[in-house]
C-alpha positions, 0 to 999 in steps of 0.5 A: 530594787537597785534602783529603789536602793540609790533613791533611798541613799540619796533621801535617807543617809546622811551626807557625810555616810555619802561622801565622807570615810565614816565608820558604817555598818555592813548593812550599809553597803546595800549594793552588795547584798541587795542583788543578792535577795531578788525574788528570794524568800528571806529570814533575818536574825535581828534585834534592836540593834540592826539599825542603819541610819536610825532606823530598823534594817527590818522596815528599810528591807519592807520598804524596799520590797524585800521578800521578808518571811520572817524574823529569828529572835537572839536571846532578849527578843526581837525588840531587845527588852527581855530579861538575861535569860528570859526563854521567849515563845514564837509570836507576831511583832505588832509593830512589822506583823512578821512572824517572829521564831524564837531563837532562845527558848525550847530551840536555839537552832533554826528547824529544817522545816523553818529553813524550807521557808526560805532561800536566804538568811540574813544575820545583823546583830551587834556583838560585843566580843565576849564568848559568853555573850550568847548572840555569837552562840546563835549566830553558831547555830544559824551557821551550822542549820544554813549548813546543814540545809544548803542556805545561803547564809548573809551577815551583815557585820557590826565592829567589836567594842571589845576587838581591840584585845584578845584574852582569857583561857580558851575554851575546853569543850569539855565545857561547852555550852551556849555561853560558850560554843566554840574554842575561843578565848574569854575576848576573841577580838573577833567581828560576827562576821569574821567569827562566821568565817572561822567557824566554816573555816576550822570546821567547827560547824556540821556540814562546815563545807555546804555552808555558803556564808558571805560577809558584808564587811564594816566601812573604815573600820579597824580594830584598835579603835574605841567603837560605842554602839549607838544603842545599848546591845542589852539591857544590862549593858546599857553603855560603853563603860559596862560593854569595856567592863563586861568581859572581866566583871561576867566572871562574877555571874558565877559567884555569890557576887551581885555585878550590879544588875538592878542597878543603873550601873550593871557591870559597873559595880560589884558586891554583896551584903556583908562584903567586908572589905567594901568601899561603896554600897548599892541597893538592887531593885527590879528595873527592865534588865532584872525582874528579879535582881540577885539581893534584891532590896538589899543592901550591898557593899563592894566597889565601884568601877563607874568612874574609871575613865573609858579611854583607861578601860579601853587601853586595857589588853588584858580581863582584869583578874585582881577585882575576882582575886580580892573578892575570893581572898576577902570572902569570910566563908570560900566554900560558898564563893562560887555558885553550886550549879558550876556556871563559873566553870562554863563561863571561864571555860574550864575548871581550871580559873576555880582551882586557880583561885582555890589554890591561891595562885597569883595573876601571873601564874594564871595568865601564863597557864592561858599562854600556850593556848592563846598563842596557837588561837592568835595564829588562827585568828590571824586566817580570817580578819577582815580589818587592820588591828 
């Protein structure tokens, strides 16, 4: 296989991955994992975005004799083209035949018998560094079932668009839910792969000390530099302006307030009708990313956020708070601001940023109420980097 591995390096990757300091994936780095999958039974979690050199890790591991089972799929499916929140049924991928086993629909965890299948799972998917962005919730759960079940677990990690920062209220557990499975700030300025250790690390996994996780770093990486995935992560984050906006504009899923989904610009604009204190309008309308959009065929005012530059927006250290403070403080009626189902709550991560912005309190009372927290979790995360700020 190592041999078959240097064949394909030398007929596939593109000479400046060879032989100049370029930015790569851990899935690039065959050598250190390849030995690791002789004569091993292999699942992989994957979507569309474990692509190396343009083409899908899946087909490269076939083409390499990998031993492949089959597939676990993240929320949006295997191929990325399910809707936010779409569940999704256990099916066969046309394109590779593999079993695919849903990994967002009536379980979110691997079962045991489906582990009994394999000896190695490999996880590849490109995160986006928001605790709400469920494919760390997933990869929470393939950590704790490869614990549980004694397999050998590898992630093959992908740099944070959005790990230049670390903000927002910790997580109470108390809130805890699969838009947000682990103690972490609303941005925790993590990789997937340094998650995947702090998650064995502090023990927030079952059976933490069985799991044996190994991380197949990036290449020349580090986490202050503005890094826009090749492929749009999901539907509705289509670039790296809406990637950059998201950790601020999701706060809005839990409100009355549309963030543009049905749009060209989801995350980019946010607004609703009769909005009173709008500069822009858009209309939402069915598309890929939203079969059913909030307000849909209806006329929105709000503002737009398309047009900050990206070097502005990745400058930013901090979520920005002022856009959801205008929009609570001009909404004629306050009661009906946030969603009834209290998705607000398990978005921020607690019930606190409600009271907060209930009670009227400024930007700055409500980042110095986050400070503590932040402090003791900068700490932590300190224990686990794998690259250079």
């Amino acid at each position: 296989m190592l041999r078959t591995y240097i064949i394909f390096l030398l007929l596939f990757l593109p000479q400046h991955a060879l032989f100049a300091e370029a930015l790569l994936p851990g899935a690039a780095s065959m050598h250190e994992y390849l030995p690791k999958l002789e004569k091993k039974r292999v699942a992989l979690v994957v979507n569309h975005t474990a692509l190396l050199n343009g083409k899908h890790l899946v087909d490269t591991l076939l083409t390499l004799g990998v031993d492949i089972r089959f597939v676990f799929a993240p929320e949006h499916g295997f191929r990325g083209s399910a809707g936010a929140g779409d569940l999704l049924n256990d099916t066969i991928d046309e394109q590779s035949c593999l079993p695919i086993r849903s990994l967002y629909g009536k379980n979110k965890k691997p079962k045991p018998e489906h582990l009994q299948e394999v000896d190695v799972v490999i996880f590849d998917i490109q995160d986006v560094g928001a605790r709400f962005y469920t494919y760390i919730s997933t990869l929470f759960y393939v950590a704790e079932a490869c614990a549980e079940n004694e397999k050998q677990l590898i992630v093959l990690d992908r740099p944070n668009p959005n790990g230049h920062y670390i903000d927002g209220p910790v997580l109470d557990m108390n809130y805890r839910s699969f838009v947000g499975i682990a103690p972490l700030p609303i941005v925790h300025g993590c990789t997937v792969g340094e998650l995947a250790k702090m998650y064995k690390g502090e023990h927030w996994l079952h059976c933490a000390d069985f799991l044996d996780v190994v991380v197949i770093p990036c290449s020349n990486y580090k986490h202050s530099q503005l890094y826009a995935p090749p492929i749009k992560p999901s539907p509705n984050l289509p670039d790296i302006r809406s990637i950059l906006l998201y950790p601020s504009t999701c706060l809005f899923e839990g409100t009355k307030v549309s963030v543009g989904r049905g749009t060209n610009f989801p995350f980019q604009l946010i607004g609703y009708p009769d909005f009173p204190e709008g500069s822009c309008f858009f209309k939402p309308t069915p598309n890929q990313g939203a079969a059913q959009p909030t307000y849909n065929e209806k006329t929105c005012c709000g503002i737009d956020l398309s047009t900050i530059p990206i070097d502005t927006l990745h400058q930013q250290k901090e979520i920005n708070l002022s856009w959801l403070i205008f929009f609570f403080e001009n909404s004629p009626i306050k009661e009906d601001f946030f969603n009834s189902n209290s998705f607000f709550n398990l978005l921020a991560g607690n019930q606190t940023l409600r009271i907060q912005l209930e009670q009227g309190c400024t930007e700055e009372e409500i980042r110095e109420s986050w400070w503590p927290e932040l402090v003791k979790y900068r700490r932590l995360r300190d224990n686990y980097l794998l690259y250079p700020e």
